[in-house]
C-alpha positions as CSV (number, residue, x, y, z in Angstrom):
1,X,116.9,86.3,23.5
2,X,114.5,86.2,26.1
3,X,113.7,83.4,28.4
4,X,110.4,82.1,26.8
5,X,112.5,81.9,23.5
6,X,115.1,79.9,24.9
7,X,113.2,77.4,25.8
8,X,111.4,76.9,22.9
9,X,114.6,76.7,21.2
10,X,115.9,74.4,23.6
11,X,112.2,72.0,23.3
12,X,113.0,71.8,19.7
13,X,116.4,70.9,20.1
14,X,115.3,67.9,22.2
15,X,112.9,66.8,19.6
16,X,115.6,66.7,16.7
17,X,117.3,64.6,19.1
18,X,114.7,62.5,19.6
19,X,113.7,62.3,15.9
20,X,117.1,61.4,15.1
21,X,117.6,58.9,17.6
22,X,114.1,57.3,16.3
23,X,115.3,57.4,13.0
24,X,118.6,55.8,13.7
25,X,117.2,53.1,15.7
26,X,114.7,52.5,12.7
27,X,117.6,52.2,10.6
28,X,119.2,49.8,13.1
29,X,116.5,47.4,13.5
30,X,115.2,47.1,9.8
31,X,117.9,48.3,7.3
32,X,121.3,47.4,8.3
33,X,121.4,44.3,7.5
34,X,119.8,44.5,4.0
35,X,121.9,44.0,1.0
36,X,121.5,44.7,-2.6
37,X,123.2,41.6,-4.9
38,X,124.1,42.9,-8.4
39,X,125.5,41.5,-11.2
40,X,127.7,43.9,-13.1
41,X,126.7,41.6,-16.8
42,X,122.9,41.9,-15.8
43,X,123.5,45.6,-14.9
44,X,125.2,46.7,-18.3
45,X,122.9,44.6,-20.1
46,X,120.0,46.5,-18.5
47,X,121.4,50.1,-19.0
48,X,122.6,49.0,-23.1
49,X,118.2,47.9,-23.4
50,X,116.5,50.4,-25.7
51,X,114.0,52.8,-24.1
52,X,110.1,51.3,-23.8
53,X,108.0,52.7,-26.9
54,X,105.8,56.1,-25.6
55,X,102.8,55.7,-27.8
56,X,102.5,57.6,-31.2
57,X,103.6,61.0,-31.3
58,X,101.3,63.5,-31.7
């Protein structure tokens, strides 16, 4: 591979890293701590509903 090749590949290496860091530390900050509360009645009960009417067929 020759030199000029390399470091590209290398430069875009670096900005993975650095896109994955950001990513993580996005996570970090506003995710993590967010929590989903379900209730497994309110759940089944939504599932069992019938399906919303489409309109007429054609």
């Amino acid at each position: 591979m020759p030199p000029d090749e390399r470091r590209l590949v290398r430069h875009l290496a670096w900005v993975v890293v650095i896109k994955l860091l950001a990513l993580g530390g996005l996570w970090w900050l506003f995710v993590r701590d967010q929590h989903v509360r379900t209730d497994a009645a309110a759940a089944a009960q939504h599932l069992a509903a019938p399906a919303p009417d489409q309109g007429e067929p054609r």
